[in-house]
C-alpha positions as CSV (number, residue, x, y, z in Angstrom):
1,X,29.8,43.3,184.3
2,X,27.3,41.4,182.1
3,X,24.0,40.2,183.3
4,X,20.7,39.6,181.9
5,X,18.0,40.5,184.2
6,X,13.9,39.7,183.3
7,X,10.4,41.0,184.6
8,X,7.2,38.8,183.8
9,X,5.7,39.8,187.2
10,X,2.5,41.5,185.8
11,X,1.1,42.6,182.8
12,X,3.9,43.5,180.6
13,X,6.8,41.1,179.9
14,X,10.2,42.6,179.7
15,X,13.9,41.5,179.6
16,X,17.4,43.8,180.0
17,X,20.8,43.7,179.4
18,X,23.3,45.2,181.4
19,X,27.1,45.2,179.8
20,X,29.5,47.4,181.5
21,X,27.1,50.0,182.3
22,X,25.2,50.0,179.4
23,X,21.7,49.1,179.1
24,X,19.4,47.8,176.6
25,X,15.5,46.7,177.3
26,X,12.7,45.2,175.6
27,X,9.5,45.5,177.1
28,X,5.8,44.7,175.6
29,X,2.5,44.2,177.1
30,X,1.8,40.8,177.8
31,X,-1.3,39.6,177.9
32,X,-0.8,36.1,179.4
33,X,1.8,35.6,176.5
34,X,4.7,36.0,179.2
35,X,6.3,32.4,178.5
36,X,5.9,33.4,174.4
37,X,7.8,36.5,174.5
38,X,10.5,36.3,177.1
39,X,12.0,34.0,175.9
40,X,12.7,35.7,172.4
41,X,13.4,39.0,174.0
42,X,16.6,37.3,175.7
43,X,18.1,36.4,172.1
44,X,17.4,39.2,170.7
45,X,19.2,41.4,173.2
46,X,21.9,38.8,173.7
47,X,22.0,38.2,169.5
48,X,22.1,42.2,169.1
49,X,25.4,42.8,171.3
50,X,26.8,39.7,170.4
51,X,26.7,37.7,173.2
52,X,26.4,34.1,174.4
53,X,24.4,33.1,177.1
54,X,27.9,31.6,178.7
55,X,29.8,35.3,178.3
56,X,27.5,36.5,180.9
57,X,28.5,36.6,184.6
58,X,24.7,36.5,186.0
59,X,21.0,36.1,185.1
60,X,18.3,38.2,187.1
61,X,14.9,38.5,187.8
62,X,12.1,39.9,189.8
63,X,11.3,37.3,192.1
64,X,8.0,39.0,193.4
65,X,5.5,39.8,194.6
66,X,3.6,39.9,191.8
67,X,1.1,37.4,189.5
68,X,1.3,33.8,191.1
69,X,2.0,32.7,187.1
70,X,4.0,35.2,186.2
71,X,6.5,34.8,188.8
72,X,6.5,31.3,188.2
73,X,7.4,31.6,184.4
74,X,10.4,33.9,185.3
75,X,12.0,31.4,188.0
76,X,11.5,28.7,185.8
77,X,13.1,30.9,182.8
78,X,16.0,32.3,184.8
79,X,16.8,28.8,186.4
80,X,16.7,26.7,183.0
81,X,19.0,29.3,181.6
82,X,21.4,29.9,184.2
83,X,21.4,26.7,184.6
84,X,22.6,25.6,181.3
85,X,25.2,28.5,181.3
86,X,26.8,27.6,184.7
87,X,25.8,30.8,186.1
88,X,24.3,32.3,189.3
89,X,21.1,34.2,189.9
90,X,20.3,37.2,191.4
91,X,16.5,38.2,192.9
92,X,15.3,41.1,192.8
93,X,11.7,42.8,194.7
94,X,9.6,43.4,192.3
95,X,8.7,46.2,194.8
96,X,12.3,47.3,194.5
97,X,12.6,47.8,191.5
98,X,9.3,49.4,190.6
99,X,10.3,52.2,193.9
100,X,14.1,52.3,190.9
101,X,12.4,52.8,188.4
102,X,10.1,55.7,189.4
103,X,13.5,57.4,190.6
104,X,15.0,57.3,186.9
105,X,12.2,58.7,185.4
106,X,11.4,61.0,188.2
107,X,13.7,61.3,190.5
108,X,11.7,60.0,193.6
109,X,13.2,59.8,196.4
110,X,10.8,58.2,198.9
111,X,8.3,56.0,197.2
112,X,5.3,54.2,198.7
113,X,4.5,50.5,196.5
114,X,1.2,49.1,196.6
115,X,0.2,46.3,194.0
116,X,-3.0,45.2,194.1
117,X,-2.6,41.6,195.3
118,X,-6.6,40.6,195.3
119,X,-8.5,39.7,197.8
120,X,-8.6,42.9,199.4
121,X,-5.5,43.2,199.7
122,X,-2.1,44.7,198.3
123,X,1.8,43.9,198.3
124,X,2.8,47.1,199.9
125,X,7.1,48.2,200.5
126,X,8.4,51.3,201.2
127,X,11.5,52.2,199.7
128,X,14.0,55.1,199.7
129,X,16.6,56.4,196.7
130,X,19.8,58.2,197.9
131,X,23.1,59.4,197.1
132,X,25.8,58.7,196.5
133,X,24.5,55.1,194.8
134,X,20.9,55.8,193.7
135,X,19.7,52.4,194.3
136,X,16.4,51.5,196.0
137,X,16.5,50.5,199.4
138,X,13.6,49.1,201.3
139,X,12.6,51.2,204.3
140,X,10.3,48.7,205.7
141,X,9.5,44.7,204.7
142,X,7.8,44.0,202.0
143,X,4.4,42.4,202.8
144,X,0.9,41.5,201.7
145,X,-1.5,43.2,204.0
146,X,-5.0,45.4,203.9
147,X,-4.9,49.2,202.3
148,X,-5.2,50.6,205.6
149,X,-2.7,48.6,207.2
150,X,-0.1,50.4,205.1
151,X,1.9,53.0,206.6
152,X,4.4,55.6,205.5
153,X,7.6,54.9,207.5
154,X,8.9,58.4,208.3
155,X,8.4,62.0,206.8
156,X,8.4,62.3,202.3
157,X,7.8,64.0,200.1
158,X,6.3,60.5,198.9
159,X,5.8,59.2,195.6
160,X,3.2,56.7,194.7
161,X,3.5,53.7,192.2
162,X,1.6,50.6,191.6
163,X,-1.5,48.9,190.6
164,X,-3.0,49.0,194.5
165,X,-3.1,52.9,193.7
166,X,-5.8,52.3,190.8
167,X,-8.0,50.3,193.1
168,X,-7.2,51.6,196.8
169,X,-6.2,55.2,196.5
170,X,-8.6,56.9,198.8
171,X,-7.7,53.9,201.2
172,X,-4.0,53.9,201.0
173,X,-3.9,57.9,201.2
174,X,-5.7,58.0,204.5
175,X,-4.0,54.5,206.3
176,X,-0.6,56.7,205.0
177,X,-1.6,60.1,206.3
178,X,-0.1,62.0,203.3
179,X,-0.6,62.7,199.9
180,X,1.8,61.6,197.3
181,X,3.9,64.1,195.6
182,X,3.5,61.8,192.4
183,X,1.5,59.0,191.4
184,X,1.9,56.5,189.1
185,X,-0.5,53.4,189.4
186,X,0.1,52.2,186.0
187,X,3.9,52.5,186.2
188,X,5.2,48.7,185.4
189,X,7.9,46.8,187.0
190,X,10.6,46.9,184.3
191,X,13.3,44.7,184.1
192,X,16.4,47.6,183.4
193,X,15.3,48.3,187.0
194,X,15.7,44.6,188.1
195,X,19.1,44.8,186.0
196,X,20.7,48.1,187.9
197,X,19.3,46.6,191.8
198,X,20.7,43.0,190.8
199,X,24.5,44.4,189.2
200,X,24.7,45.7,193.2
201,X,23.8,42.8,194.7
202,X,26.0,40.6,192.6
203,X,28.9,43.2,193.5
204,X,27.9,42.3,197.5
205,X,28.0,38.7,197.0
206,X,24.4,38.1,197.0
207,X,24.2,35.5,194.7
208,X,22.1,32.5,194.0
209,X,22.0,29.1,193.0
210,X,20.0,28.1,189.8
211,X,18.0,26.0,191.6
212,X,17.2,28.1,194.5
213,X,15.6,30.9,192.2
214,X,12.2,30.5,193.8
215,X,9.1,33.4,193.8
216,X,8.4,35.4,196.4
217,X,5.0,35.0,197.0
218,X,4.8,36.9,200.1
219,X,1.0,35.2,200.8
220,X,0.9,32.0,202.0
221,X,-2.6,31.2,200.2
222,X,-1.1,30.5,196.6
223,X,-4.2,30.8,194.2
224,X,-4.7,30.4,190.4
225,X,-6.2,34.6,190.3
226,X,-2.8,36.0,188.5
């Protein structure tokens, strides 16, 4: 399998390849320079193993929740190109794939999200990581609610990742009723993560037009704050 899978859903920028089982990632800090560096991160990993946008069998990317412009950037990014290449897209939570990425480099198994979605609120997703697969699988819905309307959906050990854990902590400890195992509030969404959740997905059939590669917004009230 060959896909190219992208992340631009928060404050670093990243894009992965994924080519028979092998993986290669670029990821930076972004700084609002999303649309500037994405784009250059996708040649150079598709330059580097020698690849064509047309030899790959899917493009990916983390559909939200996340920053309103960032997510924006991606579906525009992963439609123009699959669209030129003839190929489908996959979506990925960014949720998801932050709960993956916590169990590579940690091995978590349970892992409560929160990212701090403004306004008082966070995007909040439980997820779980088992055998024999080790993917991420949500637990509960991902939504867009108050700190201490988040719950933890059945015994842990939990982990914790996110940026809501930076700003709500004492909040989403005591709406949870436990104390994480592990927490990682400034653990980004990276797109390898996106890459391993999408290669499954793609493998099920759940596939995508180009043009209905849309964000996930999750809030109704779209504003101009990310």
């Amino acid at each position: 399998m060959r896909l190219l899978a992208i992340d631009t859903s928060a404050a670093h920028c990243s894009a992965a390849l994924l080519v028979d089982g092998a993986l290669t990632q670029r990821l930076a800090p972004a700084s609002r320079r999303h649309g500037e560096l994405i784009l250059g991160m996708m040649d150079e990993l598709l330059g580097a193993a020698g690849l064509h946008a047309a030899d790959l069998d899917a493009f990916a990317f983390a559909h939200g929740p996340g920053s309103f412009t960032g997510l924006r950037i991606a579906a525009a990014v992963v439609q123009g190109a699959a669209l030129a290449a003839e190929k489908p897209v996959v979506g990925v939570s960014t949720l998801a794939a932050l709960a993956q990425g916590c169990h590579r480099a940690g091995g978590a198994s349970r892992v409560l999200c929160a990212l701090d979605a403004r306004m008082g609120e966070v995007y909040a997703g439980a997820y779980a990581v088992d055998a024999p697969d080790g993917l991420a699988r949500a637990l509960s819905p991902d939504r867009v609610c108050a700190p201490s309307a988040v719950v933890a959906p059945g015994p842990g050990p939990w982990a914790a990742a996110g940026s809501g854990w930076a700003v709500y902590a004492d909040a989403l400890r005591a709406a949870c009723g436990c104390e994480p195992v592990s927490l990682e509030p400034e653990r980004p969404c990276e797109a390898q993560d996106v890459a391993i959740l999408a290669a499954a997905a793609f493998a099920a059939g759940d596939i995508l037009d180009p043009a209905d590669a849309v964000p996930v917004y999750l809030r109704d009230r779209v504003t101009s704050t990310g």
